[in-house]
N, CA, C and O atoms as a GROMACS GRO file, in nm:
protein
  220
    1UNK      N    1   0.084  -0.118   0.000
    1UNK     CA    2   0.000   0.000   0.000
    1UNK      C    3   0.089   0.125   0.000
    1UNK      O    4   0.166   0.145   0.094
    2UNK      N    5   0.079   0.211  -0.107
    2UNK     CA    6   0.190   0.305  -0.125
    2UNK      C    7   0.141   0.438  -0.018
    2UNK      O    8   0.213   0.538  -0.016
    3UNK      N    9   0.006   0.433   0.076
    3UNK     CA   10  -0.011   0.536   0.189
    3UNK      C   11   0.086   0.516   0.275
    3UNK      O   12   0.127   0.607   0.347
    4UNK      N   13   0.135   0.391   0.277
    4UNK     CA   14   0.208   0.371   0.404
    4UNK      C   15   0.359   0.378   0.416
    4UNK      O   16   0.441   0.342   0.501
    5UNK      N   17   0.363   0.447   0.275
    5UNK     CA   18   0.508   0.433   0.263
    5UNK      C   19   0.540   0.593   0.301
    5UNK      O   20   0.482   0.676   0.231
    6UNK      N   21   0.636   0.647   0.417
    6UNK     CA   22   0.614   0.794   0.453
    6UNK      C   23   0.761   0.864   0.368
    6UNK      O   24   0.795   0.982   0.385
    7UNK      N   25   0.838   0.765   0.274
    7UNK     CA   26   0.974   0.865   0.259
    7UNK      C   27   0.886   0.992   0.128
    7UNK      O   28   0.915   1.112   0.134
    8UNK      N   29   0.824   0.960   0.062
    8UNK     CA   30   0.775   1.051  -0.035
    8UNK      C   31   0.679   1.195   0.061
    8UNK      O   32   0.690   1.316   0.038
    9UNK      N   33   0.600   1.136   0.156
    9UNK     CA   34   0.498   1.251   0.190
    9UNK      C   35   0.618   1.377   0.312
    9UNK      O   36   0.631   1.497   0.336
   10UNK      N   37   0.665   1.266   0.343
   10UNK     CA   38   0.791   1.355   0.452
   10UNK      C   39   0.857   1.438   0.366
   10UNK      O   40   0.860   1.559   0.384
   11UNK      N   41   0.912   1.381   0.268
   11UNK     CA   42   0.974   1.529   0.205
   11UNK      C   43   0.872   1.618   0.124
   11UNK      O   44   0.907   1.727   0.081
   12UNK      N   45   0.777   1.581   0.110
   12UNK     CA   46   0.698   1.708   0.060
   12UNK      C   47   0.647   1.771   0.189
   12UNK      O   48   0.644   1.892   0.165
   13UNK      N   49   0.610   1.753   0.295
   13UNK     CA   50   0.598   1.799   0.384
   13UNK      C   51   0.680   1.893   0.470
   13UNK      O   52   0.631   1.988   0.532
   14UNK      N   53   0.837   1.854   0.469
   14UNK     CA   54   0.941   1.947   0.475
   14UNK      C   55   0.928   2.020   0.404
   14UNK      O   56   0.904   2.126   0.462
   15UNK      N   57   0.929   2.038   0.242
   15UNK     CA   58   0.941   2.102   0.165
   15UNK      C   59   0.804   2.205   0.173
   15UNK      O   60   0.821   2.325   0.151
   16UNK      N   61   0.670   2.154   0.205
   16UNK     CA   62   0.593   2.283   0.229
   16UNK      C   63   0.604   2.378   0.309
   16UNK      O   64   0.557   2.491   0.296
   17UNK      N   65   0.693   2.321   0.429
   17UNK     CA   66   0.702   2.409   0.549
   17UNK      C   67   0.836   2.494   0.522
   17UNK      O   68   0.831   2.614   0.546
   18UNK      N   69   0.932   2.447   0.482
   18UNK     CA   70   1.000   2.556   0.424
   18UNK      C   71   1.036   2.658   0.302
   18UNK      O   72   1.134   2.729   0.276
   19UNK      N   73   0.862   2.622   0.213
   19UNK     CA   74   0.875   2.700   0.146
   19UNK      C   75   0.788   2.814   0.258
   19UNK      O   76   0.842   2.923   0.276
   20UNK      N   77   0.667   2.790   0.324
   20UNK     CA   78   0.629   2.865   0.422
   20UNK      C   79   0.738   2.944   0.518
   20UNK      O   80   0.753   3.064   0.498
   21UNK      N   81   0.775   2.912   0.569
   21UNK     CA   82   0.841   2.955   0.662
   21UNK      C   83   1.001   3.028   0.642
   21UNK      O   84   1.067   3.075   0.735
   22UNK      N   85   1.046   3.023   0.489
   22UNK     CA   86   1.140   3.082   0.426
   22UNK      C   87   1.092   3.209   0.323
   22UNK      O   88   1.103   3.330   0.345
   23UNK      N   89   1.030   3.136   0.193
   23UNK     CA   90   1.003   3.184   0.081
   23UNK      C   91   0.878   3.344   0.115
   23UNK      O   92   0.883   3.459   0.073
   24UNK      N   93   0.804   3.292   0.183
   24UNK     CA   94   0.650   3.364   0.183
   24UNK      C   95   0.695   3.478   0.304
   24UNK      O   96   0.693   3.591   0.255
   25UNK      N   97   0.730   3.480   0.429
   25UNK     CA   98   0.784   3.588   0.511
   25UNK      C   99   0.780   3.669   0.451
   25UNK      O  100   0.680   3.739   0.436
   26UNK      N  101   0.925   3.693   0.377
   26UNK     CA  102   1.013   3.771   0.342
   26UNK      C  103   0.884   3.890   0.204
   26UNK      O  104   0.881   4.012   0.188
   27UNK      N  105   0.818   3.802   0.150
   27UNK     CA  106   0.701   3.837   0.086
   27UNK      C  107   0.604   3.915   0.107
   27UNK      O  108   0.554   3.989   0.022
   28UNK      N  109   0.575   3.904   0.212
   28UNK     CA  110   0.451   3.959   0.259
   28UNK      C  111   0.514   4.087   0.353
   28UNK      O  112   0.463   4.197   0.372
   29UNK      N  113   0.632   4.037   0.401
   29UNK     CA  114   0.693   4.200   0.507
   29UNK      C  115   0.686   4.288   0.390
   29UNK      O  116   0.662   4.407   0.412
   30UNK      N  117   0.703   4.252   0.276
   30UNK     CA  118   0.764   4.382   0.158
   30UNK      C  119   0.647   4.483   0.135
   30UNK      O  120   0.668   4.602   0.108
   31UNK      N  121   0.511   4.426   0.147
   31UNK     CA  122   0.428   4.511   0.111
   31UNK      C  123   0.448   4.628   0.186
   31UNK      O  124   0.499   4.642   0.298
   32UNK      N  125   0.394   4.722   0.095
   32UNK     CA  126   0.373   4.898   0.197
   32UNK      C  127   0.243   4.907   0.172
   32UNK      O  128   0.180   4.863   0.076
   33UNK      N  129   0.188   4.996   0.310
   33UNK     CA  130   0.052   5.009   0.370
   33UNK      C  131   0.036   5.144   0.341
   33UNK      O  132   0.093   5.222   0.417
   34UNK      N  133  -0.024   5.189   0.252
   34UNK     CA  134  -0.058   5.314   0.233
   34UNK      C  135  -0.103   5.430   0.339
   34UNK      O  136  -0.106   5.549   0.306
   35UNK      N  137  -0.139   5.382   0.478
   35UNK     CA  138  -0.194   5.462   0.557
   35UNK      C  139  -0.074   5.400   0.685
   35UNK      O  140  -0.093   5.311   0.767
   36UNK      N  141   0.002   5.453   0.672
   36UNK     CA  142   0.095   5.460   0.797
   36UNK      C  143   0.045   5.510   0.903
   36UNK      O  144  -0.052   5.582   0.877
   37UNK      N  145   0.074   5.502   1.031
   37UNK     CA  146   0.050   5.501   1.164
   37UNK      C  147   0.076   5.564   1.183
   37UNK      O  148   0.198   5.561   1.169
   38UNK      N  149   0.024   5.716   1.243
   38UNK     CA  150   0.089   5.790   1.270
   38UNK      C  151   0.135   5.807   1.465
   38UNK      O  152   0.070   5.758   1.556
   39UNK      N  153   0.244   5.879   1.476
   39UNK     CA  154   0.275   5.861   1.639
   39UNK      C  155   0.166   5.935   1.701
   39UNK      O  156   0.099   5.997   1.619
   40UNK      N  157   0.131   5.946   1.810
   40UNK     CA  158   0.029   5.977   1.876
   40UNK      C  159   0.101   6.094   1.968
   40UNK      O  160   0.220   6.073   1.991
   41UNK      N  161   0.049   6.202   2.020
   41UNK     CA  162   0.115   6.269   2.124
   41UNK      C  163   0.136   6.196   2.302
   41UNK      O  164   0.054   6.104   2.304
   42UNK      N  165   0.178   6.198   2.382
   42UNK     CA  166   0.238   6.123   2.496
   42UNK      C  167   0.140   6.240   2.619
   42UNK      O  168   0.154   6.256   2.740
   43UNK      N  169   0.056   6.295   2.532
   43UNK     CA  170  -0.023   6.373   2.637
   43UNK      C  171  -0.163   6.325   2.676
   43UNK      O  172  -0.223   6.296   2.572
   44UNK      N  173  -0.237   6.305   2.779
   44UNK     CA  174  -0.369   6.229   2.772
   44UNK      C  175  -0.465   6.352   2.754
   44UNK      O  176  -0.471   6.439   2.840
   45UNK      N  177  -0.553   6.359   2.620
   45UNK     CA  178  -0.680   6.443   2.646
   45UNK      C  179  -0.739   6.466   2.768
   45UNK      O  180  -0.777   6.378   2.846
   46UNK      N  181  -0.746   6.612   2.789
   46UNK     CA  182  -0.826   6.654   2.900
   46UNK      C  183  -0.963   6.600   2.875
   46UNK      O  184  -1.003   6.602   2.759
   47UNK      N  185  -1.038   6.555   2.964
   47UNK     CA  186  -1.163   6.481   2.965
   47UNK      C  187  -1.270   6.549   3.090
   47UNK      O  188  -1.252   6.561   3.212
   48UNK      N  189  -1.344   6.573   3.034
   48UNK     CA  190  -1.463   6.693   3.126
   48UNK      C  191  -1.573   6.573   3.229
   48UNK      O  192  -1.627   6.474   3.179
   49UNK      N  193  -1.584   6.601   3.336
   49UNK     CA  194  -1.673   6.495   3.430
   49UNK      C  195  -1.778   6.510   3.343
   49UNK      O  196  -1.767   6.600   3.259
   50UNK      N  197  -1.894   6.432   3.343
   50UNK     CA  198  -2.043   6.429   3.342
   50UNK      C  199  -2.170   6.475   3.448
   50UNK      O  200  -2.232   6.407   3.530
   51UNK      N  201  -2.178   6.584   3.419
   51UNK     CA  202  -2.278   6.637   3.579
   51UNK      C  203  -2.455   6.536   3.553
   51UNK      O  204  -2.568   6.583   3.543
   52UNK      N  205  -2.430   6.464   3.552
   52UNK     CA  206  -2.546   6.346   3.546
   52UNK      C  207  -2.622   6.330   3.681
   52UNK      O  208  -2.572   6.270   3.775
   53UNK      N  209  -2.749   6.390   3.685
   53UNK     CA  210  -2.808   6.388   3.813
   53UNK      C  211  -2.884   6.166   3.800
   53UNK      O  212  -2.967   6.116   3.723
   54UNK      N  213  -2.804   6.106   3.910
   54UNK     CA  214  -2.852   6.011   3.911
   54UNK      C  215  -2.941   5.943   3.988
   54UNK      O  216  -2.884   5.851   4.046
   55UNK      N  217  -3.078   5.953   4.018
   55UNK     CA  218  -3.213   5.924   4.053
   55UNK      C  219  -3.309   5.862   4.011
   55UNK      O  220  -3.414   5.861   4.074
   0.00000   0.00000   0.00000
């Protein structure tokens, strides 16, 4: 029964994972994101209480 024979599926199996884990990375970091992040200021908005009569 040629399922049971593992030297053929093992190396394709290596071979998927390092085309994953080599080839595709390096791929996908390259893209650029048109809407960059911009830094935020290190100051917290002043924020006003709520005069909420609660009854």
């Amino acid at each position: 029964m040629p399922q049971l024979n593992p030297a053929p599926w093992f190396a394709i199996l290596v071979f998927s994972w390092l085309v994953f884990l080599i080839v595709i990375p390096p791929k996908v970091m390259n893209y650029t994101y048109p809407n960059e992040p911009s830094p935020q200021s290190s100051q917290a908005p002043k924020t006003e209480s709520w005069n909420w009569p609660w009854h």
